[in-house]
C-alpha positions as CSV (number, residue, x, y, z in Angstrom):
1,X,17.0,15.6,-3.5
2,X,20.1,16.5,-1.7
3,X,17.9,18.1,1.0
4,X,16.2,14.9,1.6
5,X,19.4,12.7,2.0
6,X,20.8,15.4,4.7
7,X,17.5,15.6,6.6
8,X,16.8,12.0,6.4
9,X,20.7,11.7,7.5
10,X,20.6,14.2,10.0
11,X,17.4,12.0,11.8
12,X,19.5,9.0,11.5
13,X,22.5,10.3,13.4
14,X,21.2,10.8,16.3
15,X,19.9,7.4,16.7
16,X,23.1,6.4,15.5
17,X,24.9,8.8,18.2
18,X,22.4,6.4,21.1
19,X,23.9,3.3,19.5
20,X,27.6,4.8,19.4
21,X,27.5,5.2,23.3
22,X,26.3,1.4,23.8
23,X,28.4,0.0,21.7
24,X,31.6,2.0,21.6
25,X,31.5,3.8,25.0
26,X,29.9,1.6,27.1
27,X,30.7,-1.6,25.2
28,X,27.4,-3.1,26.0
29,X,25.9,-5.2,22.7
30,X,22.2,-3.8,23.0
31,X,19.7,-4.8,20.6
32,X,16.9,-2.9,22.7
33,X,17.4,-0.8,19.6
34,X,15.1,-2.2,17.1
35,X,12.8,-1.7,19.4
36,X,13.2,1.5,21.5
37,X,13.3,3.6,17.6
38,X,9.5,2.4,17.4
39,X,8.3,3.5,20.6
40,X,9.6,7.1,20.7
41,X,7.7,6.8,17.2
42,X,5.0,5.8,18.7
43,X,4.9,8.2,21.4
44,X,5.5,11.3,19.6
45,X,2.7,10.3,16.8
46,X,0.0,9.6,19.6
47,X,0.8,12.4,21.4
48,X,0.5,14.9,18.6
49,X,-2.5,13.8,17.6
50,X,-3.6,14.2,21.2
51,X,-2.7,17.8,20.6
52,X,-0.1,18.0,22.8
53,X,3.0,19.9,21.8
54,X,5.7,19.0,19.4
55,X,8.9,19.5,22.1
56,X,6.5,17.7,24.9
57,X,5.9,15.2,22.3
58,X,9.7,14.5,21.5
59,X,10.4,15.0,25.3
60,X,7.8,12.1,25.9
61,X,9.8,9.9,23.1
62,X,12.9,10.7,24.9
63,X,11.9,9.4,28.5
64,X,9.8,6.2,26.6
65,X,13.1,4.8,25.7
66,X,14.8,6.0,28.5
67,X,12.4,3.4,30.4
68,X,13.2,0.7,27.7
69,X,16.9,1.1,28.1
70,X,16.6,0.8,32.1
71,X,14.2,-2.2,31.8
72,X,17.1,-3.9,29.7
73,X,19.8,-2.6,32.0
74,X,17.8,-4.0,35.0
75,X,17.3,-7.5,33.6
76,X,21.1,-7.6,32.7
77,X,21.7,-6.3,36.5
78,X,19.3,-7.9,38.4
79,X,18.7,-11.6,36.5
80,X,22.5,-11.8,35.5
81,X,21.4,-12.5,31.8
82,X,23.5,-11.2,28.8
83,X,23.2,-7.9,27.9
84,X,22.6,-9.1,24.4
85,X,19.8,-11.5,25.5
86,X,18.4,-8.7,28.0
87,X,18.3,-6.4,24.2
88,X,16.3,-9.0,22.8
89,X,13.9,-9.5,25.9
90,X,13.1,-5.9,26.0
91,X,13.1,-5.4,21.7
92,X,10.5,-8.6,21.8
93,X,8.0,-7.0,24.5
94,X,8.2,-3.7,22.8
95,X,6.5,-4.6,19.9
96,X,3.1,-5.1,21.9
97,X,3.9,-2.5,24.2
98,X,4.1,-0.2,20.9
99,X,1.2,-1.9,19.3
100,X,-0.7,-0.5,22.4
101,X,0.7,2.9,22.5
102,X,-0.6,2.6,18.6
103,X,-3.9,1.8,19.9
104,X,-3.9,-1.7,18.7
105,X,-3.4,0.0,15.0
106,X,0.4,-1.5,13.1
107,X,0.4,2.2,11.7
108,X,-1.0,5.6,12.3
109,X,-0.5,8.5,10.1
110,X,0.3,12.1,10.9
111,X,-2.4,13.7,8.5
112,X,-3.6,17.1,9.5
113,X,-2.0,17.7,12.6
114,X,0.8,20.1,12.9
115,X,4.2,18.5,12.9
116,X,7.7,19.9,13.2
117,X,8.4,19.6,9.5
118,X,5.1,21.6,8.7
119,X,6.3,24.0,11.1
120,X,9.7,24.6,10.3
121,X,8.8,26.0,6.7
122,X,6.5,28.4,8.5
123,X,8.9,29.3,10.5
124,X,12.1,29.8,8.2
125,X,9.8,31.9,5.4
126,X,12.5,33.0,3.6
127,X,13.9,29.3,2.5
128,X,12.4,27.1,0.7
129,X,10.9,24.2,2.5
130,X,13.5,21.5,1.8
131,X,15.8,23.6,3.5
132,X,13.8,24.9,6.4
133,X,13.2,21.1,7.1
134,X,16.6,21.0,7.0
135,X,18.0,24.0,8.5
136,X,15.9,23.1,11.7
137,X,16.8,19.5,12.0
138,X,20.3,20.5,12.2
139,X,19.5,22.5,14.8
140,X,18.3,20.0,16.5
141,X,21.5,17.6,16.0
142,X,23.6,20.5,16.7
143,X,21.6,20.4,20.1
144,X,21.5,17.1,20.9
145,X,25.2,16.8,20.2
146,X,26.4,19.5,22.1
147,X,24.4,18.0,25.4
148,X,26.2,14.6,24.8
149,X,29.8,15.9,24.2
150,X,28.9,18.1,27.7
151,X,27.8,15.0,29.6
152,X,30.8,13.1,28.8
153,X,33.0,15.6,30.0
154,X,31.5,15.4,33.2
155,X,32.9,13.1,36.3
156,X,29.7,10.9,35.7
157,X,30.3,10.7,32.1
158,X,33.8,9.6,32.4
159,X,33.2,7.3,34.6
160,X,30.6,5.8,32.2
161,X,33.2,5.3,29.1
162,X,36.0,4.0,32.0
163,X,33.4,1.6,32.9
164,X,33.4,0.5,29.0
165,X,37.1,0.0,29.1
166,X,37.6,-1.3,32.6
167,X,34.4,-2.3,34.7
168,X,37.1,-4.0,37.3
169,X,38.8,-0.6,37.2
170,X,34.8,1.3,38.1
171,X,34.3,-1.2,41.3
172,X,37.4,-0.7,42.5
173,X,37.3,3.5,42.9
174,X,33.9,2.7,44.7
175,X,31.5,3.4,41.6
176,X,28.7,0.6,41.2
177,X,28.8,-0.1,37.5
178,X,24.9,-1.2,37.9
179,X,24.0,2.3,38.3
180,X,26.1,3.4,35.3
181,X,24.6,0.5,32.8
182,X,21.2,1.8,34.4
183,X,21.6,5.4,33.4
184,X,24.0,4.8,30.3
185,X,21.6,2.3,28.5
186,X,19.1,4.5,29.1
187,X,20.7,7.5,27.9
188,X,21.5,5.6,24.8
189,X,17.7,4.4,24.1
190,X,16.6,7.7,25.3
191,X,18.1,9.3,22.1
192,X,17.6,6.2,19.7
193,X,13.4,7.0,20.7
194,X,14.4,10.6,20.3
195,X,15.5,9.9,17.0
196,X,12.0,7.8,16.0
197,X,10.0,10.2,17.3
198,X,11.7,12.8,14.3
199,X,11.4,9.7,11.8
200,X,7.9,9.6,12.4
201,X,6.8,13.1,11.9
202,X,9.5,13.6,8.8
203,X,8.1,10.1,7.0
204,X,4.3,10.8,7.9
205,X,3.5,8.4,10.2
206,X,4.7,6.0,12.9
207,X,5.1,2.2,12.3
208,X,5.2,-0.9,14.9
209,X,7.8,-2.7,12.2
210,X,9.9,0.9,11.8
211,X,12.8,-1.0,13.6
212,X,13.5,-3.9,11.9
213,X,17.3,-3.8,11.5
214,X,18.0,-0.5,13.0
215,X,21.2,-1.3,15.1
216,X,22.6,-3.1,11.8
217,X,22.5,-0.2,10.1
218,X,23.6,2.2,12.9
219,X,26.8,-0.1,13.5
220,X,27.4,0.2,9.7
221,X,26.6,4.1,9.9
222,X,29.6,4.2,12.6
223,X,31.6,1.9,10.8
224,X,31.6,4.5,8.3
225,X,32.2,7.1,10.4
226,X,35.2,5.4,11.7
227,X,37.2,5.3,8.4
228,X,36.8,8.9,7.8
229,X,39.3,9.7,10.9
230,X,40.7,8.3,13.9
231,X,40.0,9.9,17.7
232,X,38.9,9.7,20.8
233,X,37.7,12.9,22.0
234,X,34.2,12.5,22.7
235,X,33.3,15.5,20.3
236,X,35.1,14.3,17.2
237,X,33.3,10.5,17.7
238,X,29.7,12.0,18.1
239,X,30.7,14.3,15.1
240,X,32.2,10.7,13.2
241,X,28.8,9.3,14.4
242,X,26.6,12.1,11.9
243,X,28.6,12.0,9.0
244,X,29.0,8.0,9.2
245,X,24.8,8.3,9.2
246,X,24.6,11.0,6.6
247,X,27.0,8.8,3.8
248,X,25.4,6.1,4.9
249,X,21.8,7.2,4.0
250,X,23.3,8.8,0.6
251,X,24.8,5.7,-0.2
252,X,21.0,4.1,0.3
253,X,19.7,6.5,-1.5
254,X,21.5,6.2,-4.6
255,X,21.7,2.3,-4.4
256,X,17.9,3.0,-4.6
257,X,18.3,5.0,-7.4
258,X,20.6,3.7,-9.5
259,X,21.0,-0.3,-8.5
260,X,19.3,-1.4,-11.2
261,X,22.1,-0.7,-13.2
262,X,23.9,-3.6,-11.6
263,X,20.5,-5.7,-10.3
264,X,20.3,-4.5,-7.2
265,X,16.9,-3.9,-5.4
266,X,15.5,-2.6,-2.3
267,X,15.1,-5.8,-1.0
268,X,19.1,-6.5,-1.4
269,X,20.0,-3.9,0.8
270,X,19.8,-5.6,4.2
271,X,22.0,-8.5,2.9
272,X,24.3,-5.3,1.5
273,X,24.7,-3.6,5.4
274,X,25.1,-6.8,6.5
275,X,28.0,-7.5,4.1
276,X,29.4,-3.5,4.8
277,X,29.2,-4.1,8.6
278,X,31.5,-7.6,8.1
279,X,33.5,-6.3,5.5
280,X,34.2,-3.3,7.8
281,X,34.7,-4.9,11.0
282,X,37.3,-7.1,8.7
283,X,39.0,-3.9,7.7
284,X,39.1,-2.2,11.4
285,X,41.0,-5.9,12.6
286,X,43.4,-6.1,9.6
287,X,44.2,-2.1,10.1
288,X,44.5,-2.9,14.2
289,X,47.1,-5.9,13.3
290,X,49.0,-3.9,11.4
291,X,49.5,-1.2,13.5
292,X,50.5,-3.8,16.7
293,X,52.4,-5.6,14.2
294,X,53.8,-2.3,13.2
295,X,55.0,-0.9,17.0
296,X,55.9,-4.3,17.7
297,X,58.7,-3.6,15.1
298,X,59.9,-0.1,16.1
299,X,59.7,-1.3,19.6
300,X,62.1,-4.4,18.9
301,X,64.1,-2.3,16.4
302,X,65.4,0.5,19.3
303,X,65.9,-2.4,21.2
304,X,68.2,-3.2,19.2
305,X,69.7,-0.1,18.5
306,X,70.1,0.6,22.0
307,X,72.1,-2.8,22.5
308,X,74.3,-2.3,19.6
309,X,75.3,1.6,21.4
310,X,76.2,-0.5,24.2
311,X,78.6,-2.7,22.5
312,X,80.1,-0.1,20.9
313,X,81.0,1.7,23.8
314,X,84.4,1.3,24.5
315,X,85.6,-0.3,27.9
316,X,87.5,1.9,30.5
């Protein structure tokens, strides 16, 4: 059981990791999301059962919703639209593009075909399977995380997040933000597919509806991950990122488990993320007026101070 919430976890976080660096570093509201998740699904089921293999099959998931994110990028660039409206173009035509890539089919199974999570046992004999599944898939997070922390450590990295604080700040050093949104939403959907592409050999199966109301639960996940400690270090907010997913799936789990106790049902928990993300978001403002409130008054206190020392300074 407690296998399953850290794998299932684990899967989550990178997804939630993609969402973290459109949201928070690039501060670009993309719901391409709900809809790039399904295709790296998509892409990795159909190409396993094509019997190509498992790391072409992920790398294929990976560049499927690299391509989403740049189509979204490129209609926010190019047509001037909203990169939330852009999200929501690109999330609609996804779902037929994944239909197709599903061969017209809502949902195809992974049954008899060799899948990372039928491998991994094999290959960590000397566990038992729950954890050789998930042993490997922290590997795997280990990995992914390490390549993001490195790539915004680099020039073009930075200039990504500066282009998230400051865009006018980007233009003027000579950097064309257009570029950046290109590459940085990409990035972001790149892993988000990545992460639907592990989803769909862990569950089984990939789904055309596996999306529904992903980014509402990775912004909760990272709302989470944001009360257990405060930085900015790109390593400690993409480590934030996993254990925000992982005690957020727990938390699912157990509301599945034991929310009858208090009437609660499987079909209450989107109203309940939705209510978590609000209630968060409520609780991020009231902390960030409190601490403005709260230099505010040190600030105007030394200024007072420092005017009192003056007028007790005796004339010459």
């Amino acid at each position: 059981m407690i296998e399953g919430i850290f794998v299932d976890g684990l899967v989550f976080s990178i997804m939630v990791i993609g969402i973290l660096i459109s949201y928070r570093i690039l501060n670009f509201a993309d719901l391409t999301c709900d809809g790039s998740v399904a295709t790296g699904a998509a892409i990795a089921t159909m190409a396993i059962v094509n019997g190509f293999p498992i790391t072409a099959a992920l790398l294929f998931a990976f560049l499927g919703g690299v391509g989403a994110g740049m189509v979204t990028a490129a209609i926010h660039n190019k047509l001037k639209i909203p990169g939330l409206l852009a999200g929501i173009l690109t999330m609609t035509m996804l779902y037929s593009i994944n239909l197709r890539i599903l061969g017209n089919k809502a949902n195809v199974p992974l049954l008899r075909v060799s899948t990372l999570y039928t491998k991994l046992p094999l290959f960590f004999g000397f566990m038992a399977p729950e954890w050789a599944s998930l042993v490997g898939t922290l590997l795997v997070v280990l990995f992914v995380k390490i390549i993001v922390d490195v790539f915004f450590r680099t020039d073009l990295g930075v200039s990504m997040g500066a282009m998230g604080g400051n865009e006018q700040m980007v233009i003027s050093q000579g950097i064309n933000p257009e570029v950046l949104k290109l590459m940085g939403i990409g990035l972001s959907n790149g892993l988000i597919a990545l992460s639907g592409g592990l989803l769909a050999q862990y569950q089984g199966f990939a789904d055309a509806n596996l999306g529904q109301g992903m980014v509402v639960q990775g912004l909760a996940a990272i709302m989470v991950g944001e009360f257990l400690f405060s930085s900015n270090r790109i390593s400690l907010l993409t480590l934030r990122a996993i254990l925000g997913a992982i005690i957020y799936k727990a938390l699912m789990f157990f509301g599945r488990k034991y929310g009858y106790l208090v009437n609660i049902t499987p079909n209450d928990f989107k109203l309940l993320t939705g209510i978590l993300v609000i209630a968060s978001l409520f609780i991020a403002q009231t902390r960030s007026a409190a601490s403005s409130a709260g230099a505010k008054r040190k600030a105007i206190a030394r200024s007072e101070g420092r005017r009192t020392a003056k007028e007790e300074v005796p004339h010459a």
